[in-house]
Structures are given as structure tokens and as C-alpha cells.
C-alpha positions, 0 to 999 in steps of 0.5 A, a space after each residue: 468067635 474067629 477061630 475055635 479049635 475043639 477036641 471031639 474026642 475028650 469030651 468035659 463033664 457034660 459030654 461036649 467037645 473040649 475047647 483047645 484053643 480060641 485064635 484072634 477073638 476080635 479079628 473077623 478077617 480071613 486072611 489074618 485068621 488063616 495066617 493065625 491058623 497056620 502058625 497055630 499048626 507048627 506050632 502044635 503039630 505034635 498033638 496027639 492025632 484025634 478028632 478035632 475041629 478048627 471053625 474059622 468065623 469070617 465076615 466079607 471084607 468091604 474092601 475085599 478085590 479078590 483073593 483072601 485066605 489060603 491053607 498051605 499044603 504043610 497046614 493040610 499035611 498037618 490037619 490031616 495026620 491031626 484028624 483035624 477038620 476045617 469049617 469055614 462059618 460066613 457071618 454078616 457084618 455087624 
């Protein structure tokens, strides 16, 4: 489930949160999915503000030193006027 991005404000017939977008599905490292994310932003940043959701599943990479995602302040400017709020989920390698 990498990056699931959801509106809680429109919801589908069944009262759940609409699924905006799903980003790099096969892709569990957090750095290429922050990257994946913050493109995603600029690119819709002109969304109409709500309430959404951005959960970012990640496992530990093994040949992690140190470091791994950022989020820009450009990204929380955006996040922010979105009403958009960012879950971080930690999975265990397969």
C-alpha cells in the first residue's frame, strides 16, 4: 500500500473515505515515496482544501546508514492549505 492519499470529506456510497490517488505500489522505500509525495503535491496543489489523508507504508531499509525521507516546507505549506495529514505506517519486511 506505499502511499495512499484519501478525501474524508466525499465519502462512496458506503460512507468510506474516497481514494484520491495510490503512489509507487510495489515501492516500500521512504525515501523514493517522500520524493513520489512531494512531486504529487506540486502537482495538485490546487485541490480544493478539505480533509485528506496521505498514509505512506515503509519498511527499514537493510542498507539503511542514517538519513531517509524529508518533507519539504513547500510540501507542508501545501499539506496544510490541503488540510492534508501525513501518516507514516512502519511495516516488517516480507
Amino acid at each position: 500500500m506505499p502511499i495512499k492519499i484519501s478525501d474524508h470529506l466525499n465519502k462512496d456510497d458506503n460512507g468510506k473515505s474516497k481514494d484520491v490517488a495510490w503512489l509507487l505500489p510495489d515501492n516500500w522505500r521512504l525515501p523514493d515515496q517522500m520524493k513520489a509525495f512531494d512531486n504529487w503535491l506540486q502537482e495538485n496543489q490546487n485541490l480544493s482544501p478539505g480533509e485528506y489523508s496521505a498514509d505512506i507504508g515503509f519498511c527499514p531499509r537493510e542498507d539503511a546508514f542514517g538519513g531517509g525521507g524529508k518533507v519539504s516546507i513547500k510540501s507542508m505549506e501545501i499539506m496544510l492549505r490541503l488540510g492534508l495529514e501525513l501518516y507514516l505506517s512502519e511495516y516488517p519486511e516480507d
